[in-house]
N, C-alpha and C positions, 0 to 999 in steps of 0.2 A: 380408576387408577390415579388420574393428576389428583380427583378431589382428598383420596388418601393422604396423595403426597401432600397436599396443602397443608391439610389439618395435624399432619409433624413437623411443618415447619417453623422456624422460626420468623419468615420474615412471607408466611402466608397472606396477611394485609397484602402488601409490596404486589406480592406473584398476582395477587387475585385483580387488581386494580392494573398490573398488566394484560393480565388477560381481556378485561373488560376496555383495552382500549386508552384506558390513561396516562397522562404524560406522568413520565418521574421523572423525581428532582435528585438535590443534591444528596440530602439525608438519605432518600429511598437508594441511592446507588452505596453509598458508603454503609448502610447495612445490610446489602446484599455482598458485597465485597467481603465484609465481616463475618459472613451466616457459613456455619460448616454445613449447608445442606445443599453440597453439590446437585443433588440428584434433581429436587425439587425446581430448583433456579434453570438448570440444563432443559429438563422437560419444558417449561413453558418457555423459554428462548427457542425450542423447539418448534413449538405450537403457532410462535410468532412465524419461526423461519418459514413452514409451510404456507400458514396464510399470505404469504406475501410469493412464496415461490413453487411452491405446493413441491414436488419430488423432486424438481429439475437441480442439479448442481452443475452449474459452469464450471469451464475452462476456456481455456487461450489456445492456440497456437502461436507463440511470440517468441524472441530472440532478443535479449538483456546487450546488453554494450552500453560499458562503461568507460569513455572518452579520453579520460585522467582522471588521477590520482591525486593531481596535485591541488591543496586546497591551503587557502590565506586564514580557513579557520579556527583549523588545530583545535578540533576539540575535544576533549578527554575520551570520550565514550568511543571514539571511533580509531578504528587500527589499519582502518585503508589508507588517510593521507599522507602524504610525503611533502615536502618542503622543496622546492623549484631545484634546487644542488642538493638532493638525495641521489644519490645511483639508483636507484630501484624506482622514480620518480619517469611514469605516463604520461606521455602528451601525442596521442594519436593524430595524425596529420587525417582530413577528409577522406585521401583515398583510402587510406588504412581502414577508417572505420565503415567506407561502404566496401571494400573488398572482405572484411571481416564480418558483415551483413550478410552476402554474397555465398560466403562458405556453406549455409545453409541452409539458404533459399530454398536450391532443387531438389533439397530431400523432404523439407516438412510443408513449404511453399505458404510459413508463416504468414500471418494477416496483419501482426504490429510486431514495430520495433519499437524498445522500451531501453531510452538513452538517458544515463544521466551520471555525473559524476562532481570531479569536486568544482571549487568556486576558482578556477585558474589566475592568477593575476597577469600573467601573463599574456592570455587570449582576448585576442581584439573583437569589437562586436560581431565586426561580417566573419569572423571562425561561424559562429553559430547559423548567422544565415548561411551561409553557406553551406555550413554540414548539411542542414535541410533539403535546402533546394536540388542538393547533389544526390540524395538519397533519395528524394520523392520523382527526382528524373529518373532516378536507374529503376523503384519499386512505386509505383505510381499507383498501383492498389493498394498498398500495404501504412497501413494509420499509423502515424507517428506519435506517439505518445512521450516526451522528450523534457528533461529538467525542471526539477523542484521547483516550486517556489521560492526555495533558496536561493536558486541558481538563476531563476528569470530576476530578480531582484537584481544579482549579481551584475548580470546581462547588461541589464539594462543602466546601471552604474557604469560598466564598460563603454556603454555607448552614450553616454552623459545625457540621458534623456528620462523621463516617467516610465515607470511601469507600465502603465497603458500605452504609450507611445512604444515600449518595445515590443509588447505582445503583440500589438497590429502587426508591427514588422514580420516577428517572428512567422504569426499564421496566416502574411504573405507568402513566407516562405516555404510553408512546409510545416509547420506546426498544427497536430489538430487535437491532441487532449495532453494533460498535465501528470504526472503521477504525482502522489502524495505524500512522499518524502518530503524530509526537514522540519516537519512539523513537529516530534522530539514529545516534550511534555510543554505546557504551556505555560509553566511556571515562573516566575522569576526568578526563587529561589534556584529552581532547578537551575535554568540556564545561568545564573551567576554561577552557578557551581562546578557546572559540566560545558556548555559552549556560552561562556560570552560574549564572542565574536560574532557568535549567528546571529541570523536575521532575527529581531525580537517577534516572540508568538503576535502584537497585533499587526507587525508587518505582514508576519506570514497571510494570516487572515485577508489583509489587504489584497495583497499578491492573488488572491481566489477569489475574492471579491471581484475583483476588476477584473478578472478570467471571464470567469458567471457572467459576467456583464455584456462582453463580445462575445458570448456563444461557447468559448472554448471550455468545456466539460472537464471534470479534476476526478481523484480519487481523495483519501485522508488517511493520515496514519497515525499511529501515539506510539512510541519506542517503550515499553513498560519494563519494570524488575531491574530497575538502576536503587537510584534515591528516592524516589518520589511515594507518595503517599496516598491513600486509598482517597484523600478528600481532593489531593491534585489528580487524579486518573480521573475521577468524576468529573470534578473542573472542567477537563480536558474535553470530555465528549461533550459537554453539554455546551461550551463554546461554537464547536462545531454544529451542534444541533441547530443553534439558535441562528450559528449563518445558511445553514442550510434553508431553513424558515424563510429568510434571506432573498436568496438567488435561484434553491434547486439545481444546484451546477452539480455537486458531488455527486457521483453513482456511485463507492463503493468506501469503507473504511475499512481498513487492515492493521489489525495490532500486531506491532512486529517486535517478537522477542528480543529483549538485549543478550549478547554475547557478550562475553567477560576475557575472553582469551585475548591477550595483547593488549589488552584497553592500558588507559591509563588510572582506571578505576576499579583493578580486577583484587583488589583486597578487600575483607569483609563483606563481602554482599554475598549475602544469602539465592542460591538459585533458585529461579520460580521450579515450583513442583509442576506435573503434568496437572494435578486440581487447579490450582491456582490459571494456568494457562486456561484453562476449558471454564474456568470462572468467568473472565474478562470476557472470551469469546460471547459467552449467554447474556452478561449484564451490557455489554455493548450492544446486542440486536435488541436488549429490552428499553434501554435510555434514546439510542438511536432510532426510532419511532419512524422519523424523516429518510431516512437513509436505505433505498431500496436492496443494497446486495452487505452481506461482510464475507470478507475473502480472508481466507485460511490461507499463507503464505507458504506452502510447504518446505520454500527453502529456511525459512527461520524455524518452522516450528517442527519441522519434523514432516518425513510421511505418514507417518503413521500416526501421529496425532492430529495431522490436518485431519487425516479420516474420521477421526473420532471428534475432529470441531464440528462436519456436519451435521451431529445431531445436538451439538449444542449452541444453535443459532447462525453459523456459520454457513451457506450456498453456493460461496466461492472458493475453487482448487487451485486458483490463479492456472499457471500455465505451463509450456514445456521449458523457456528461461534459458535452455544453451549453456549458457555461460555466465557466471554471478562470481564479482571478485570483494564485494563491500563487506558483506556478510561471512565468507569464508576465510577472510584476513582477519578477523574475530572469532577463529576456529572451529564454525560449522561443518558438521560431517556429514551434512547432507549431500546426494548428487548435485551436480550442476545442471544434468540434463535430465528429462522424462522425456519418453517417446508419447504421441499422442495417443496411442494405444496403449502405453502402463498408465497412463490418466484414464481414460476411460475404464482401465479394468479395476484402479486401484476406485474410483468411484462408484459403479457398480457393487462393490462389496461391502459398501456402505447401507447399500438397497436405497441408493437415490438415483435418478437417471443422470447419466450425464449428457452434459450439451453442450455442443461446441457454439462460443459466443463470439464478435471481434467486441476491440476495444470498449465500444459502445451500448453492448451487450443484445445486439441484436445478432437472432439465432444463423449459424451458418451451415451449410449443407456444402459437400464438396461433391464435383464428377468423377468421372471414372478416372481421369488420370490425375485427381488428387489437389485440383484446383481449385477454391472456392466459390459456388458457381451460383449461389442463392444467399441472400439475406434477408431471414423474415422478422417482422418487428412483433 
């Protein structure tokens, strides 16, 4: 069956030299991006995804909180921030955001919270410690998984000291893995065009870099279907390939669809088609070599096409999320919530197993009354 498909492909060299195990470059990604042979490309990102995870597809059990809204970046693509004197402009006080934690503890008895919002100028360092410390006293099982890269950059500017000197801080406090936000496209062009205020792509790098360093584990993302170009999409991962090379700190990459609703970029751009998205999903598990899991984002991309990323390289369903206001301020009509049983059933119908993982992706087992009572690696 794959050898059929090789031999109508267009970019059969490419597939086959993944198969066999070899690094691709930049060319080999930019004419896989180019090649209308979904089918072809999809089945070997396939082939990858088993050999690395063979049937099992993760999920979470996690709860999303988003802190504020309010961010010094202002950047076109995005329709969640607000400017400090907006009326509709968020700035959660600590107990807010562990009583807002709190609400759904005792029904899903989540394993991580997953916090991150805008770049506040108003919020002094110890906000942040603080929020930590406060949250891992109240849920002291429960992994914090807690601002971008962006935002520890930010942080740490707030508290007029290095990167590295805040991250200690930080996972004194309560910090214990990074998500992968802000990492945008890693363009220059782009970011002149769309956030020039944000942190530049090698800071970001930096910011994971010296995560990797102390221990503290990340995920990665690329925001795709704005401006940018098959030869910048490539760029993009193969940057991250080569720090991966690096440190090994990344577990997981996620290509998170752009939304166009509210943007300040929402004229002439063409929407990614459902091919196009299940494109990216294949050629990212085939370029990301390094990179043990890719998580299908079901709040951006859809459920039902997360479903259909798992057979094109994709392992991860990410999780149940709760509550998600970044993405849905840019007119997502997805749920905000999955129950951990519509995850398990809607992956199941995929005919891959699912498993419930924490942060870290070590497997979890729950007891009878629903607590998580086992982790196996």
């Amino acid at each position: 069956m794959i050898e059929r498909m090789l031999e109508n492909s267009d970019v059969s060299d490419i597939l086959q030299r993944a198969l066999d195990g070899e690094r691709l470059g930049l060319d080999d990604g930019i004419r896989l991006l180019q090649s209308k042979n979904l089918a072809a490309i999809g089945a070997v990102a396939n082939i990858v995804r088993w050999r690395l995870n063979g049937s099992r597809s993760y999920y979470i059990v996690n709860r999303h909180i988003n802190y504020t809204n309010v961010c010094k970046n202002k950047c076109r693509f995005c329709a969640f921030y607000k400017s400090p004197d907006d009326p509709t402009a968020i700035r959660m006080s600590i107990s807010e955001v562990s009583d807002r934690a709190a609400q759904m503890y005792d029904q899903i008895k989540f394993t991580e919270l997953h916090i991150v919002g805008g770049c506040d100028p108003d919020l002094p360092f110890d906000y942040y410690t603080n929020l930590l410390s406060s949250l891992k006293s109240r849920f002291p099982t429960v992994h914090l998984q807690a601002f971008t890269a962006v935002e520890i950059a930010h942080i740490a500017e707030a508290g007029r000291m290095t990167v590295k000197e805040a991250l200690k801080i930080l996972r004194e406090s309560g910090l214990d893995s990074i998500p992968g936000g802000g990492a945008e496209v890693f363009s220059a062009r782009v970011r002149s065009a769309l956030c020039p205020s944000k942190l530049p792509p090698d800071k970001w790098l930096e910011v994971m870099r010296e995560a990797h360093s102390l221990g503290i584990r990340s995920n990665a993302t690329m925001l795709y279907g704005h401006i940018e170009t098959d030869a910048e999409r490539v760029e993009h991962l193969i940057k991250l390939r080569d720090l991966q090379d690096e440190t090994h700190g990344f577990m997981a990459f996620i290509p998170l669809k752009f939304h166009i609703e509210n943007t300040d970029i929402n004229q002439g751009l063409r929407r990614q088609s459902s091919t196009d998205d299940l494109k990216l999903f294949a050629i990212s598990r085939l370029i990301l070599d390094n990179f043990p899991h890719i998580k299908a984002f079901w709040i951006m991309l859809g459920v039902k096409l997360a479903q259909i990323a798992l057979s094109f390289g994709a392992d991860d369903f990410d999780g149940t999320v709760v509550e998600e206001h970044i993405t849905h301020s840019a007119g997502a009509k997805t749920p905000e919530y999955l129950t951990p049983q519509e995850i398990r059933d809607l992956i199941s119908e995929t005919g891959t197993v699912p498993v419930e993982r924490d942060t870290l992706y070590n497997e979890v087992t729950r007891d009878e009354t629903g607590m998580p009572a086992l982790l196996k690696r």
